[in-house]
N, C-alpha and C positions, 0 to 999 in steps of 0.2 A: 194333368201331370203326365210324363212321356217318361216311362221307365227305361233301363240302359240292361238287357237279358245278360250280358255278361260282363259286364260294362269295364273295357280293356284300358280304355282313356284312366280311370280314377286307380286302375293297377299300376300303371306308368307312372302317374302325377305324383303318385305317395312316397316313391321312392325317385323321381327324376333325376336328381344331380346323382347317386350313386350309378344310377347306369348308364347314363353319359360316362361320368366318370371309367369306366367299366372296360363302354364300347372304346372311348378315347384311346384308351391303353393299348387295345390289342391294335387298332389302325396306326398310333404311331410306333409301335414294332415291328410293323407290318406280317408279324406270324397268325395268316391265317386257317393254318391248316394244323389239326394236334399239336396246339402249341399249349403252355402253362397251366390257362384256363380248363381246359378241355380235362387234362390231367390234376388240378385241385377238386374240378367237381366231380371225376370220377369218384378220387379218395374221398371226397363229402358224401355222395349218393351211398356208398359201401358203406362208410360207416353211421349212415344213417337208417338204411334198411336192416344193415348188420347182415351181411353177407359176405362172402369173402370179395367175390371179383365185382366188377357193375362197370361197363361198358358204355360209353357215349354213342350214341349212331345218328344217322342222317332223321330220321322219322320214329315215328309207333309202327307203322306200316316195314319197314325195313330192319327194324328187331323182328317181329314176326318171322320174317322172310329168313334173316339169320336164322336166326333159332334154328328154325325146321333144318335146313342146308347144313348147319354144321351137325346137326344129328342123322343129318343122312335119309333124310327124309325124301323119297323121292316117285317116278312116276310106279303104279299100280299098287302104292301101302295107303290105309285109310289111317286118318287121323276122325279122333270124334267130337263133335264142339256143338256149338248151341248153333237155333236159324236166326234166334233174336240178337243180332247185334249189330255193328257196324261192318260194312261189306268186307274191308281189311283182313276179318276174322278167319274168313274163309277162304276169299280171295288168295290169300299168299299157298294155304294149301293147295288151289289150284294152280296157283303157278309154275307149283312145283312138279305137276304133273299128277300129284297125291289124291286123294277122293276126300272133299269134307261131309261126313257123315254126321247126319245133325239125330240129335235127342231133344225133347222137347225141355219146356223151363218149368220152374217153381212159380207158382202164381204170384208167392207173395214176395218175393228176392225179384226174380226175373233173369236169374240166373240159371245156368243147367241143373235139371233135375238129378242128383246121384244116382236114385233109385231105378232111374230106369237106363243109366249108361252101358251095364252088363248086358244086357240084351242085346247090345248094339255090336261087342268087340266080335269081332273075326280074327282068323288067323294073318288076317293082311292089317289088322289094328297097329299102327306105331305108337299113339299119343294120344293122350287126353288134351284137349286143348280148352279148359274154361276160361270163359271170360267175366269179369269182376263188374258187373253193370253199374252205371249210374253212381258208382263211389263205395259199393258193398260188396268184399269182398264173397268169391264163390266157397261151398263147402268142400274147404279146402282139406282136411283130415280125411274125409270121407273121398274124395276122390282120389288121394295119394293111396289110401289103404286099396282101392279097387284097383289103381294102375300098378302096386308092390305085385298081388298076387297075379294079375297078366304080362308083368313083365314089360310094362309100357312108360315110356317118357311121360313128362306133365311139363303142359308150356303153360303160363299163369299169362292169360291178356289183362294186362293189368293198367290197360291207358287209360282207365278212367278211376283210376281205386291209388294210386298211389299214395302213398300214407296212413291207410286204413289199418285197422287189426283185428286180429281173427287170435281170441283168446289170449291178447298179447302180443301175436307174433305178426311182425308188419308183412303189409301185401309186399309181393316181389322176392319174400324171403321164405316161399314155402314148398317150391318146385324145383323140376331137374332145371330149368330155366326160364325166366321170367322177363316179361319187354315190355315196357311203358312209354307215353309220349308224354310230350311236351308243347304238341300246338296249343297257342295262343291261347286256347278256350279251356284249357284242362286246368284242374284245379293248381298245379306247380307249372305252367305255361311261358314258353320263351317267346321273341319276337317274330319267331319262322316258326320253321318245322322244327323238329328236335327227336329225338328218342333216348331209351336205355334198354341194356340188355345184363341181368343178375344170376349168378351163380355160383354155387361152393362149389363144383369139378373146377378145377387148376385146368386138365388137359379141353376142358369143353372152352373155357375163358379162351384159352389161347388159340386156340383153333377160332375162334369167333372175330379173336381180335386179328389175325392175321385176313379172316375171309372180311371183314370190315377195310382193307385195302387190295382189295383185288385176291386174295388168297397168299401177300409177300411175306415173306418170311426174313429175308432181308432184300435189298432193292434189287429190282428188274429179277430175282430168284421168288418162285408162284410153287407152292405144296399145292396149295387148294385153288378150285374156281373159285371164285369169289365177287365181290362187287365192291361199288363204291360208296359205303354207307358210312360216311365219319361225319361224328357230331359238328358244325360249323363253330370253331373257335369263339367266335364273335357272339352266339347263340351261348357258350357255353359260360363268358362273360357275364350274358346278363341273368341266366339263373343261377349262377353265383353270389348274385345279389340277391336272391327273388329267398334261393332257398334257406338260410336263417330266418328269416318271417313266415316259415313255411307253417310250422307251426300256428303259430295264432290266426294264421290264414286259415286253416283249420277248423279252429275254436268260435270265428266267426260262422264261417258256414253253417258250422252244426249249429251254431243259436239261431241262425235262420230258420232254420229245417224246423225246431223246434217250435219256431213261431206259427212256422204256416201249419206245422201240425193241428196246432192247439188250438188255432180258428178256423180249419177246413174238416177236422175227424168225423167230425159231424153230421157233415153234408153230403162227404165224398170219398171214395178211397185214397185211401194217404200210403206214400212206402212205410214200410217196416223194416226194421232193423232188427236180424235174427238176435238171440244173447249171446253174447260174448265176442261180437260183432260192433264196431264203429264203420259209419260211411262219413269220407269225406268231399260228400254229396258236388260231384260233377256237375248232377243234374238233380233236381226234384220234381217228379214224374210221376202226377196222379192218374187215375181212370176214371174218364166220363163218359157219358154219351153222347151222341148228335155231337163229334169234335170240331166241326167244319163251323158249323153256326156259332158255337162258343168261341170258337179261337177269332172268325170276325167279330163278331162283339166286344171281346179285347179289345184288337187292334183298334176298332175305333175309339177308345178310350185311352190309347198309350201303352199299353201293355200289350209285348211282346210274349209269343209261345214259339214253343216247336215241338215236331214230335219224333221220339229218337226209340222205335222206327217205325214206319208206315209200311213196310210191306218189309214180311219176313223172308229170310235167306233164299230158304227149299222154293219160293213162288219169285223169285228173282227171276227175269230172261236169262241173265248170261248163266244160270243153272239151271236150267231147264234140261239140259241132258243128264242130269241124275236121277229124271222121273218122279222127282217128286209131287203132289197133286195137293190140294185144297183138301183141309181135314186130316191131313199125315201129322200135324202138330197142331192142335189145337187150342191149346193154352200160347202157345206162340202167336197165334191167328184172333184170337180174344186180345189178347194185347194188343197188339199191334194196332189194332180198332180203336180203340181206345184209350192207349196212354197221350200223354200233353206235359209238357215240361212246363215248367214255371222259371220267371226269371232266377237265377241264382247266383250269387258271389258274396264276395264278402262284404261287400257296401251298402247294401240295403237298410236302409234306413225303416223304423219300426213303424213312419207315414208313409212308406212307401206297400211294405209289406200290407199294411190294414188297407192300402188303397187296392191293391193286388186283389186280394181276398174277397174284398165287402163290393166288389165288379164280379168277381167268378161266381159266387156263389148267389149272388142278383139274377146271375146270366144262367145258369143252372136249369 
């Protein structure tokens, strides 16, 4: 058997004639650029997270980037975020000139620790920046209550969480502003790149949406620097289609998650899903040992892994002039060793799952 890790072919296949149909539309309008689509699935995204504004942009990596720039984010102010996650995270703080000051994670989420972010603020602190791993949202109450009393923004990286909730309240709808993507592989995923960017400030939305074309306010007239982050028309198309099934796209996943719980709890550590908490599992990302020999063992059998991440933030090269060193996070650093994604989407079939399984845990 040859398992399909995200398997993007049978996402296409299910819905085919709709996003032909989709893509058709906008090629013979020829409006590729903020045209219709782009503006129906704003208003779908908004009132889907239930937020006031929600914004189309080019990537996950280029809402980041807004964000910070329209909050004015800029070179010698630290923003504080986790080392465990994708480079984008931190990445865009540096671009800005800004300092990403990391805090270690929760063992069992994998997400920033609350508890120890106070420690971290300075008087040059602008932002909390958590990120929502693997499909679970971050503690999100608990980190707005510590950035109320220092007086600090809160950007929700929420490119791998979108649709989750956190006592109800959906990911993307709990910060000063919030930016999700949409590559291929994410659980609401277009055929390119993609992004969104959510917020109830009226004056932040519009300042966003202006620096999302160069900073214009009306043409060839520029308020702000800005860049060129607009969602692609044609991307916006086809998760226009994607997102009504988003839902039960969902509802799969989690019975996945479910599955492999129920045959792996035993053997290995499994995620956890804090209460009052749903993940709309991205990824499914247990901890082993010896990962190198297990994952080829897999592979010779069909079954694909990955591991998301192998080498945390602070021990990255192109960060190495923050001085960080081996053992400054070490629950980041135990991770990192040790997590292994397992295949995940919605198509998994329940012969596939047990084939999954009854291989890893042989191979164990």
């Amino acid at each position: 058997m040859k398992i399909d890790f995200a398997n993007l072919t049978k996402a296409y296949q299910e819905h085919s004639s709709e996003f032909e149909n989709a893509v058709f539309d906008v090629m013979s309008s020829a409006r590729y650029i903020l045209g219709k689509d782009t503006e129906d699935f704003e208003a779908s995204l908004k009132n889907y997270v239930k937020s006031d504004f929600a914004l189309g942009v080019s990537s996950g990596t280029d809402a980041l980037l807004l964000a910070m720039m329209a909050l004015g984010i800029r070179s010698g102010d630290e923003v504080i975020t986790t080392p465990f996650t994708f480079i984008a995270t931190a990445e865009t703080i540096a671009c800005l000139g800004a300092k990403p000051v990391f805090v270690d994670i929760d063992e069992k989420t994998f997400n920033i620790d609350p508890s120890k972010i106070e420690a971290a603020i300075t008087d040059r602190t602008k932002a909390i920046l958590p990120v929502s791993l693997y499909g679970q949202m971050a503690d999100m109450n608990t980190i707005n209550e510590i950035a109320s009393k220092h007086n600090l923004f809160v950007i929700e990286d929420a490119a791998q969480s979108f649709g989750a909730q956190y006592n109800g309240q959906l990911s993307c709808s709990m910060s000063t502003v919030s930016c999700t993507s949409f590559f291929p592989a994410k659980p609401l995923g277009c055929f390119g790149d993609g992004g969104a960017l959510f917020t109830n400030d009226k004056d932040l939305y519009e300042k966003m949406k202006a620096m999302r074309v160069h900073g214009q306010v009306k043409r060839y007239t520029h308020k702000y620097i800005g860049m060129g982050g607009r969602l692609d028309n044609l991307q916006a198309a086809v998760l226009n289609v994607k997102l009504p099934y988003y839902d039960e796209d969902i509802k799969r996943r989690q019975n996945v998650a479910k599955k492999y719980t129920a045959l792996l709890a035993d053997h290995l550590i499994t995620p956890e899903i804090e209460k009052g908490r749903t993940s709309v599992w991205a990824q499914y990302t247990i901890r082993v040992k010896d990962r190198t020999a297990l994952q080829s063992s897999l592979k010779e059998v069909g079954i694909p892994t990955a591991v998301h991440y192998p080498i945390p933030m602070h021990l990255q090269e192109c960060f190495a002039y923050l001085g960080y060193k081996i053992g400054d996070f070490p629950i980041s650093e135990i991770c990192a060793n040790e997590v292994m994604s397992l295949p995940m989407n919605p198509y998994l079939s329940d012969q596939e799952i047990e084939y999954i399984t009854t291989n890893l845990i042989k191979n164990l």
